[in-house]
Structures are given as C-alpha cells and as structure tokens.
C-alpha positions as CSV (number, residue, x, y, z in Angstrom):
1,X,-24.1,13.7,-66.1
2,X,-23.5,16.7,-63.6
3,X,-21.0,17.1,-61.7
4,X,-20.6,19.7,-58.8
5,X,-17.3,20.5,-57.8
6,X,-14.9,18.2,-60.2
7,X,-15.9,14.9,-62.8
8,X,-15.6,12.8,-60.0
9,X,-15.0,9.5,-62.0
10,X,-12.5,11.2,-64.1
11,X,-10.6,12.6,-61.0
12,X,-10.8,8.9,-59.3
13,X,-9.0,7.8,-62.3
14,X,-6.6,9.9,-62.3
15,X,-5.5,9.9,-58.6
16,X,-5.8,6.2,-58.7
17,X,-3.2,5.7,-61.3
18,X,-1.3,7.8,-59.8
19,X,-0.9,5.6,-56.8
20,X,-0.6,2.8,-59.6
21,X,-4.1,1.2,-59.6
22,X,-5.2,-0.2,-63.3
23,X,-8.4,1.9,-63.4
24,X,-10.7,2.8,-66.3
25,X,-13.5,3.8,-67.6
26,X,-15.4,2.3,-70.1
27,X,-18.9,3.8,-71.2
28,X,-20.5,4.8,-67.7
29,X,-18.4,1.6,-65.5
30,X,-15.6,2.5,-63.3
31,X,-12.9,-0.4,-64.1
32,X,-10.6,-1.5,-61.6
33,X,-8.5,-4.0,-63.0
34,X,-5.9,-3.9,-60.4
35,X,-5.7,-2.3,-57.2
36,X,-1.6,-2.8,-56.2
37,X,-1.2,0.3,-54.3
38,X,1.7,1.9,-53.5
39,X,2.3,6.0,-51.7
40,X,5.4,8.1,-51.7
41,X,3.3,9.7,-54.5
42,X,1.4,13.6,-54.6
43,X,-2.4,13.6,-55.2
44,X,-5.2,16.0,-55.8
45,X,-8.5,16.3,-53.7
46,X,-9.3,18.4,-57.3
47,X,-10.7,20.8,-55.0
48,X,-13.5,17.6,-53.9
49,X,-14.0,16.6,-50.3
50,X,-15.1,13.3,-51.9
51,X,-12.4,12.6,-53.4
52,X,-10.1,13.8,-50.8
53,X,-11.7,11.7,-48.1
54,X,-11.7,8.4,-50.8
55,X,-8.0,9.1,-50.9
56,X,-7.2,9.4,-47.5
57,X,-8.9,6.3,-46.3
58,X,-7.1,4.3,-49.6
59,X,-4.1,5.9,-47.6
60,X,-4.8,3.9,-44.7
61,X,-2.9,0.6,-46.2
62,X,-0.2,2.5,-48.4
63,X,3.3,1.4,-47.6
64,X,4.4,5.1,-47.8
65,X,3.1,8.1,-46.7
66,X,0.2,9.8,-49.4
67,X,0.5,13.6,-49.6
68,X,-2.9,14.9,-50.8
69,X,-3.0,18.6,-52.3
70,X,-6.1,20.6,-50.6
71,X,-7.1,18.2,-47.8
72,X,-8.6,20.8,-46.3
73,X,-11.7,20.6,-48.6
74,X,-12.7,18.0,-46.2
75,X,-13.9,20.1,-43.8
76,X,-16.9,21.6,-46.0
77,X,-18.6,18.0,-45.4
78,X,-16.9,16.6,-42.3
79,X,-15.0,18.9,-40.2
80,X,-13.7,16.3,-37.9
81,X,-12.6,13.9,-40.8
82,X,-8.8,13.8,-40.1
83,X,-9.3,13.8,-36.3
84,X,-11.8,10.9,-37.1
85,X,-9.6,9.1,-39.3
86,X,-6.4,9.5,-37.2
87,X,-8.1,7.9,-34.6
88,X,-9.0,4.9,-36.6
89,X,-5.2,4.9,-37.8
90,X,-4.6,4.2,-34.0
91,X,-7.2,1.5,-33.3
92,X,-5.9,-0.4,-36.4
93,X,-2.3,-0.7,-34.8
94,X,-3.4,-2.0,-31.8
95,X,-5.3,-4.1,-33.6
C-alpha cells in the first residue's frame, strides 16, 4: 500500500483509541467494534489533513472539547474547513 503523508489506517487507529473507540485492524479491514466516544483528550492530525478533518467532524458529538495537534494541515486541502465546520456547529444547535 502507499501512503502519502502518514499510514492513514494506522493513524485512524490510533487517534480513535485515543478518544476510546474499539478499533482494529485485521488484514486490510478497518474494525470498529465500538465507537463510545468521549473528548477532553489530545490528538494528532499526524501531519494529515485527512485525518485532521475525520477528527474534527468525530468532534462534532464529543461531550468534551477535542484538541487536535496541527489542525492547520487542513488548509492544504480546504482552506475554509474550520470556518465551514463552525458554521455547521451552529446550525446543529439550532437544530
């Protein structure tokens, strides 16, 4: 498999557990066994605006606040990401 900027399945799994999903992988399958969320933790974008923007928008229904290290990275794909995504934050509490 390449990868460009990180092992993207690797890093998923990683961050993921870190926010305490049960995630694996087995052969070339992503596993989620459990996906009980929970924030107040530290991630890594892994330098990845993939994986940053995966985590932010997992973020999006985390009891507490997600702190992602280089969110930034985002803006080498979508520029406007946070702008977008703080806008949706707003439509889905007046929801």
């Amino acid at each position: 498999m390449i990868n460009k900027e990180t092992d993207r399945s690797k890093a998923l799994v990683s961050e993921f557990k870190k926010l305490g999903a049960k995630i694996y992988i087995e052969d070339d399958v992503l596993w989620i066994k459990s996906c009980d969320l929970k924030g107040g933790v530290t991630v890594d974008s892994h330098g990845d605006h993939r994986i940053a923007m995966c985590l932010a928008i997992a973020a999006l229904n985390l009891d507490e606040e997600l702190i992602i290290n280089e969110a930034d990275v985002v803006s080498k794909s979508y520029p406007m990401f946070w702008r977008d995504l703080n806008n949706l934050k707003r439509k889905k509490k007046g929801a």
